[in-house]
C-alpha positions in Angstrom: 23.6 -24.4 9.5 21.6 -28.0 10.2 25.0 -29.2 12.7 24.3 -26.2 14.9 20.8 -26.3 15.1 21.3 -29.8 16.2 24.4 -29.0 18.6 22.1 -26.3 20.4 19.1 -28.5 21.1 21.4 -31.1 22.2 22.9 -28.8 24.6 19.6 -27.4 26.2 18.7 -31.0 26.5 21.9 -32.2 28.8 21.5 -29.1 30.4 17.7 -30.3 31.9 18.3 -33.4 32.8 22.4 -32.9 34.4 21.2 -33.0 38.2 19.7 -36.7 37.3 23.0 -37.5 36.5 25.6 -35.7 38.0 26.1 -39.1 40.2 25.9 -41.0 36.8 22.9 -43.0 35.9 20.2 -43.7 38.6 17.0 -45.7 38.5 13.9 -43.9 39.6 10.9 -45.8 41.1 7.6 -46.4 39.2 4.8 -43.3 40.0 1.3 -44.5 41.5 -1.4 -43.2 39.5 -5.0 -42.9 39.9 -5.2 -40.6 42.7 -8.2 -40.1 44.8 -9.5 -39.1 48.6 -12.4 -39.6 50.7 -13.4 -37.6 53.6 -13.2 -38.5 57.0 -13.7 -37.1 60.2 -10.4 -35.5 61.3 -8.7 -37.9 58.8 -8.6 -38.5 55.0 -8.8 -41.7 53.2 -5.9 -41.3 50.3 -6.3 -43.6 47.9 -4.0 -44.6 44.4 -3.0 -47.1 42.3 0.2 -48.7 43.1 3.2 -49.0 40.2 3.9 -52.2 39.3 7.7 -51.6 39.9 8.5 -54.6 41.6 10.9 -53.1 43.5 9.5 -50.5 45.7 9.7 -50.8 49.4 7.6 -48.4 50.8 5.1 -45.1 49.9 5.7 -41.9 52.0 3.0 -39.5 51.9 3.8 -36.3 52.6 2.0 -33.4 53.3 2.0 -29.7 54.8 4.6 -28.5 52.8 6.6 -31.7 53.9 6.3 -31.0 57.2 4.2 -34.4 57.7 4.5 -37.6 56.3 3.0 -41.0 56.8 5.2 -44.2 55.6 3.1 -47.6 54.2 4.3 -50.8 52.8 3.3 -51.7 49.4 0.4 -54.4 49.0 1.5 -57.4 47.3 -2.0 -58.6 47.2 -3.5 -55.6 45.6 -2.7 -53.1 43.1 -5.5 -50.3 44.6 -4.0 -49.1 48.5 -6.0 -47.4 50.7 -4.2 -44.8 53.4 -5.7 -43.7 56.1 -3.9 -40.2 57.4 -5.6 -39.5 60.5 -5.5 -36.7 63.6 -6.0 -34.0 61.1 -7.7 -30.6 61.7 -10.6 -29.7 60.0 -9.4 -28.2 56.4 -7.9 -28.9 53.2 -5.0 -31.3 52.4 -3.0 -31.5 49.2 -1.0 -34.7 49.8 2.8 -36.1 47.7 2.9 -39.5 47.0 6.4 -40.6 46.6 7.8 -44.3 45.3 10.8 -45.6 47.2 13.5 -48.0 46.6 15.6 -50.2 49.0 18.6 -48.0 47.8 16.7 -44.6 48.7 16.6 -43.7 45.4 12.8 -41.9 45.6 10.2 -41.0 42.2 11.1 -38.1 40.9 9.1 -34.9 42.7 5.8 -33.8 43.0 5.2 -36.8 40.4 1.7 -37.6 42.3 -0.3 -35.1 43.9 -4.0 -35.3 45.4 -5.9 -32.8 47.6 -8.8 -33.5 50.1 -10.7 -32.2 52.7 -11.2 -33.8 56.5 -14.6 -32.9 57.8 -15.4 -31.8 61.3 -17.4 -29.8 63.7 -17.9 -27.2 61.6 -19.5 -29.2 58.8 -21.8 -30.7 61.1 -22.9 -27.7 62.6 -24.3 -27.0 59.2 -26.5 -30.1 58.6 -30.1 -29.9 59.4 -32.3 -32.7 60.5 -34.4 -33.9 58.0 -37.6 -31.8 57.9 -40.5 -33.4 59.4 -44.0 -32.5 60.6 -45.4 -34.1 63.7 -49.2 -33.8 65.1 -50.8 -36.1 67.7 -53.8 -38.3 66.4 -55.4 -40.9 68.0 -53.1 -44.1 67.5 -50.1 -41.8 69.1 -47.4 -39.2 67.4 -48.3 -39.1 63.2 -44.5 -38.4 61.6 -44.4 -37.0 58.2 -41.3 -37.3 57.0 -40.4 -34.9 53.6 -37.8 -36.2 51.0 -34.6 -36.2 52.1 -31.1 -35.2 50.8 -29.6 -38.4 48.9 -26.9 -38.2 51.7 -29.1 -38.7 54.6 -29.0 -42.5 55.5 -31.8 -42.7 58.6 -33.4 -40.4 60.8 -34.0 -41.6 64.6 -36.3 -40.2 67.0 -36.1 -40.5 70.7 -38.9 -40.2 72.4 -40.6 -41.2 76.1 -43.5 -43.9 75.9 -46.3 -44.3 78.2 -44.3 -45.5 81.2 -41.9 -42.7 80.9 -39.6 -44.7 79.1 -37.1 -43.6 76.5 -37.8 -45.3 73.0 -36.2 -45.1 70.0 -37.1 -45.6 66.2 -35.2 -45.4 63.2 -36.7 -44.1 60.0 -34.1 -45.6 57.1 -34.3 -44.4 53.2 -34.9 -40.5 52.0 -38.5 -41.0 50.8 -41.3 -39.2 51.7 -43.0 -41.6 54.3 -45.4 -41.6 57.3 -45.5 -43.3 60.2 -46.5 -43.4 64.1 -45.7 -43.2 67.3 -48.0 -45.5 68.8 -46.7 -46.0 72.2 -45.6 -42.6 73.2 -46.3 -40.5 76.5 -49.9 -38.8 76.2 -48.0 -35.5 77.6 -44.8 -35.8 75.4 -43.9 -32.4 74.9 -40.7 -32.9 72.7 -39.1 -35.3 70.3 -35.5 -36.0 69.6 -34.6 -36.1 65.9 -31.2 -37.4 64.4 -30.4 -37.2 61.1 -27.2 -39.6 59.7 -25.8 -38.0 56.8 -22.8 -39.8 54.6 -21.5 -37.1 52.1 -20.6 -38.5 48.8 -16.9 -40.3 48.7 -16.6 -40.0 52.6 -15.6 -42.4 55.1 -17.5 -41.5 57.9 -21.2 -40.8 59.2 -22.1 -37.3 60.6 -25.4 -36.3 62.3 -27.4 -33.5 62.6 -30.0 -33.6 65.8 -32.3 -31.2 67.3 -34.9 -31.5 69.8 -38.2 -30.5 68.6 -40.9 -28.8 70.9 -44.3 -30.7 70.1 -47.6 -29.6 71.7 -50.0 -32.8 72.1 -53.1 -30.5 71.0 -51.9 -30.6 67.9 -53.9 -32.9 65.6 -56.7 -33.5 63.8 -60.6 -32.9 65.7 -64.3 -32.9 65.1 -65.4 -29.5 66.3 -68.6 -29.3 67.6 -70.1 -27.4 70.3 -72.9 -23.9 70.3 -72.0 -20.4 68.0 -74.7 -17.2 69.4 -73.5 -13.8 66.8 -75.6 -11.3 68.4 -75.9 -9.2 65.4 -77.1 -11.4 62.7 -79.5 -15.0 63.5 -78.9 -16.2 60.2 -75.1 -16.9 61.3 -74.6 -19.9 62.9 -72.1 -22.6 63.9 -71.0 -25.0 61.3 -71.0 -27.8 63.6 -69.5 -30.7 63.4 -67.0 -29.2 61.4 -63.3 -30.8 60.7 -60.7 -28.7 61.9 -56.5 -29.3 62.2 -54.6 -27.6 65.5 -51.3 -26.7 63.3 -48.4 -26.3 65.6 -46.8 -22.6 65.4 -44.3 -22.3 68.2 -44.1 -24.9 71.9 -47.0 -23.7 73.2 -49.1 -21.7 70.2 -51.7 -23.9 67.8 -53.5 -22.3 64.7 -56.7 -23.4 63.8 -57.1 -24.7 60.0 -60.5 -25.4 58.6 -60.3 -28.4 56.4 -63.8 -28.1 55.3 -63.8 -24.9 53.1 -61.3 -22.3 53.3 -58.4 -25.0 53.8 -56.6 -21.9 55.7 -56.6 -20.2 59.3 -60.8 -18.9 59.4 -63.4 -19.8 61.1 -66.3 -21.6 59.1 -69.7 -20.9 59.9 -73.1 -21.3 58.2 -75.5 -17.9 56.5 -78.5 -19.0 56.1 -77.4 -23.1 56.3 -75.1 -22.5 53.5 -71.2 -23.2 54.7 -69.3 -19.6 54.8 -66.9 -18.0 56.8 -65.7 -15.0 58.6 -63.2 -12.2 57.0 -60.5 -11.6 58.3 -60.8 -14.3 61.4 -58.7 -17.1 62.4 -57.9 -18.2 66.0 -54.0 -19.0 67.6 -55.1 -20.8 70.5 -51.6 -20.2 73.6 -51.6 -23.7 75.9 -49.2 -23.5 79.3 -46.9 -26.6 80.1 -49.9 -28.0 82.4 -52.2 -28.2 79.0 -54.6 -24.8 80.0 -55.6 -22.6 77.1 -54.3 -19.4 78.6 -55.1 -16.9 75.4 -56.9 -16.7 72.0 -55.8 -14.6 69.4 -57.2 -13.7 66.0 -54.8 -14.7 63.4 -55.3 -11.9 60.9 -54.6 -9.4 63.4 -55.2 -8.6 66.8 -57.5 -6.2 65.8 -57.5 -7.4 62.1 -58.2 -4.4 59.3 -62.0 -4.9 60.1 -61.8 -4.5 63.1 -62.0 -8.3 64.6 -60.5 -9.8 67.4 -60.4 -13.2 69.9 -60.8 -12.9 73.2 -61.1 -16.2 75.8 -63.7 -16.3 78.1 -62.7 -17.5 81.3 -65.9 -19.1 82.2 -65.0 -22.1 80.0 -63.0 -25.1 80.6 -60.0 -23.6 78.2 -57.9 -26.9 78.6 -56.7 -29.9 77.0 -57.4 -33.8 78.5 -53.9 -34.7 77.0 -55.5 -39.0 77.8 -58.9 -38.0 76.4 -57.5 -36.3 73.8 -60.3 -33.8 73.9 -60.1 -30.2 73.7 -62.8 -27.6 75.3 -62.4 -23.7 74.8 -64.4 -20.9 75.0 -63.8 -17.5 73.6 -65.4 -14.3 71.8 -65.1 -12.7 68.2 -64.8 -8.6 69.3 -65.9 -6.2 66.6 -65.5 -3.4 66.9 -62.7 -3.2 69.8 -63.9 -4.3 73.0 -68.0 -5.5 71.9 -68.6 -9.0 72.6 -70.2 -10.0 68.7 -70.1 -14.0 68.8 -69.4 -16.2 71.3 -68.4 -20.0 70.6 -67.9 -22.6 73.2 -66.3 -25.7 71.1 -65.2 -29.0 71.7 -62.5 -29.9 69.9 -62.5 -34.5 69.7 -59.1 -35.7 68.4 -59.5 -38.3 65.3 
């Protein structure tokens, strides 16, 4: 019983490995190992070990399905190679490695497999620049820059200076940081922003830029200037009072109190003690030439009491982009159409 058991597995195991040696014995080259890629744009970095058989004389990568291949001579002076495959759509790869000798004699089949991926358009058209917030002050453009993805390497922003000239600055790191424009145009009414991003294990830099509307109202002021409600006398203006013209869209700024409410309302004083009014913010609307062509209230236009802005032509309604000084005049309506408070402001950049 014990000799058959042993004829049969002796059987099954010529069987396997007969097409090996059909032409009697052959030598098979060594295998790399320690397979690895990196992304590239339209290429892929393939990267492996090589096998210390002394006697291979080249690597053929193949891939699609064989369709492809790429040939390399082996690196005498290191044991790690590095392949660059380029001129590859954007997409997944899953490359063969194969060892071969002088003689032709090859490692035996799909013995060393790796996949990757070669980047393109399409990945970068889904990278964002890296979020910033930008207000005018009185040294130039104030940058905040946010924390950014451990990927992103710098951000630069392009920008005209006073003499119309195109700058450029680069922000490196992915810290939160500040810093300024100092030099730029007094009517800048954009910024260009590019982010660099390098994707873990990847070869190559990809960007993500957008230009970025950026009204030069928008800052930090003093308020001051004259409040009249004709309903109540105890209600007046809370003069000087620190305010923050918050960009909104290209040509729309809301109005934040940074003295009390910390939101869109306007402050005023009851009595001398600071207050505010329900249900009333302003979104100030500036044309390209810097005139403050409509006010509306930001709780609604009416809001649910009943309160609206309205701008009153009389005033100056513009912004001195070199001064840095805004002057509006405008009216809280309640109810509908009644004129209740009038305010004519100055608003005096910090």
């Amino acid at each position: 019983m014990m000799a058959v058991i042993l004829l049969t597995a002796c059987t099954k195991m010529d069987h396997s490995y007969a097409p090996y040696l059909e032409n009697g014995e052959q030598l098979y080259p060594g295998v790399p190992y320690k397979l690895e890629t990196h992304a590239g744009r339209g290429r892929i970095e393939v990267q492996f070990t090589q096998s210390k058989d002394p006697d291979i004389v080249k690597y053929v990568l193949y891939w699609n399905n064989r369709q492809q291949k790429q040939e390399v001579i082996p690196d005498k002076q290191n044991a790690v190679m590095k392949v660059i495959v380029p001129g590859l759509d954007e997409g997944d790869y899953t490359f063969e490695i194969v060892s071969m000798y002088r003689s032709g004699n090859s490692s035996t089949p799909k013995s060393a497999i790796v996949s990757g991926r070669a980047l393109g358009s399409r990945f970068e058209s889904e990278l964002f620049i890296r979020k910033i917030r930008a207000s005018n002050c009185r040294k130039g453009f104030a940058l905040q820059f946010f924390e950014a993805d451990a990927s992103a390497r710098y951000t630069d922003v392009t920008y005209k200076d006073a003499g119309g000239t195109l700058q450029q600055k680069r922000i490196a790191g992915t810290a939160a940081s500040f810093d300024t424009l100092e030099n730029i145009h007094p009517s800048a009414v954009s910024l260009v922003f590019r982010t660099a991003y390098l994707p873990d294990k990847c070869i190559d830099t990809f960007y993500a830029e957008a230009t970025v509307p950026v009204n030069p109202a928008s800052g930090s002021f003093v308020c001051t200037g004259t409040m009249t409600d004709y309903t109540n006398a105890s209600l007046t203006g809370p003069y000087p009072w620190n305010v923050t013209l918050r960009q909104t869209g290209a040509l729309t700024l809301e109005m934040v109190d940074d003295d009390q409410t910390h939101d869109v309302f306007h402050k005023i004083l009851s009595n001398g003690s600071p207050s505010y009014y329900g249900s009333f913010g302003l979104v100030f609307t500036l044309d390209a030439a810097n005139n403050v062509t409509g006010v509306v209230n930001k709780h609604g236009q009416p809001s649910s009491n009943g309160r609206s802005a309205q701008l009153d032509p009389s005033g100056v309604n513009k912004y001195d982009p070199v001064a840095k000084v805004l002057q509006v005049k405008y009216w809280m309506n309640q109810p509908g159409e009644t004129h209740r408070t009038l305010f004519d402001e100055t608003m005096t950049m910090k």
